[in-house]
N, C-alpha and C positions, 0 to 999 in steps of 0.2 A: 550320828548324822541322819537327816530324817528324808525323806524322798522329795521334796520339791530341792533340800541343796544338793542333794547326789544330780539329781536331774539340770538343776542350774549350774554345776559343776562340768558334768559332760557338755555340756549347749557352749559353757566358754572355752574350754579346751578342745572341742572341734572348730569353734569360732576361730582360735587363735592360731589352732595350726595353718588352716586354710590362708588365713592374710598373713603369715611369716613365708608361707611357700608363693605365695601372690608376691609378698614383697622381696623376695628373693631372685621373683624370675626377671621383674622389673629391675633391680637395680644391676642386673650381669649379663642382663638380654637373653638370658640362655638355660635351662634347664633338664632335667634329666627328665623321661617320660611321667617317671613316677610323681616326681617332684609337683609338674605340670597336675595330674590327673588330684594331687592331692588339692592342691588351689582351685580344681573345679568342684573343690568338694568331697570328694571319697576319704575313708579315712584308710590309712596305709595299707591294711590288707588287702582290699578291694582295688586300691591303687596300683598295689602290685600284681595283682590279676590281670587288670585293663592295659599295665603298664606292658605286661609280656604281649596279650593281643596286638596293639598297637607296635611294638616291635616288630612283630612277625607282619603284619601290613606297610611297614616302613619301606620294605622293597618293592612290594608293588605300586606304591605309588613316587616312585624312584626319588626318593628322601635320603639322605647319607647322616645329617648332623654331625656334630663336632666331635672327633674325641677326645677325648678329658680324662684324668682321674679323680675319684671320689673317695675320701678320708674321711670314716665313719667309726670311730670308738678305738682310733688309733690303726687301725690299718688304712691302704690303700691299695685300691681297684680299678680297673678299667671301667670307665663307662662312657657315653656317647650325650650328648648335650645338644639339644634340639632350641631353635626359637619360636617362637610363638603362628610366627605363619607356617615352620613345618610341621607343627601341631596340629595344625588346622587342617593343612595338607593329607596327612595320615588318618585323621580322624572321618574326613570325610569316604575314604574308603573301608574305616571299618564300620561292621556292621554287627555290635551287640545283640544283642536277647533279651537279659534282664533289664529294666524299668529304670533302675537308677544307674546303670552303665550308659543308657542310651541318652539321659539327660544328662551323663557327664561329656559322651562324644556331643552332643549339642554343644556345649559350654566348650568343648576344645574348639568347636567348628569355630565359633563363632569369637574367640580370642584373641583372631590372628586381626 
């Protein structure tokens, strides 16, 4: 494999994650932080960085979201499922550092 398809490889595999987690928060109204943070873009690591920050901001901007559980590779877990304006809501009080966190809370702000 030579470098332009390794490169066009990654470009549609982040493409595609981003609209499955886009399409997902639409068709159930509801999504887990990460889930959201991935559809603005991040890919899962990063997601789950931003997804813990925003967590820990969810009570200061007194956000509860739903709880739910999450079945991932045959287990299940507790997790909390937010919609699109308490996304918004959270994200407006947090306040990143890094460059491409801050235009992911952009893209949460502006979601709802």
């Amino acid at each position: 494999m030579n470098d332009r398809a390794r490169t066009a490889r990654q470009i549609i595999k982040a493409r595609t994650r981003t609209n499955r987690a886009a399409a997902k928060i639409h068709r159930q109204g509801v999504g887990t932080l990460a889930t959201h943070c991935i559809a603005a873009g991040l890919g899962p690591r990063e997601a789950r960085t931003v997804a813990n920050s925003l967590r820990k901001n969810a009570a200061k901007a007194h956000v509860t979201g739903t709880p739910s559980i999450s079945y991932t590779h045959g287990h299940a877990r507790q997790c909390t499922r937010y919609t699109p304006r308490e996304v918004a809501a959270i994200a407006v009080v947090y306040r990143p550092r890094r460059a491409d966190y801050k235009r992911c809370a952009a893209r949460l702000a502006l979601a709802a």
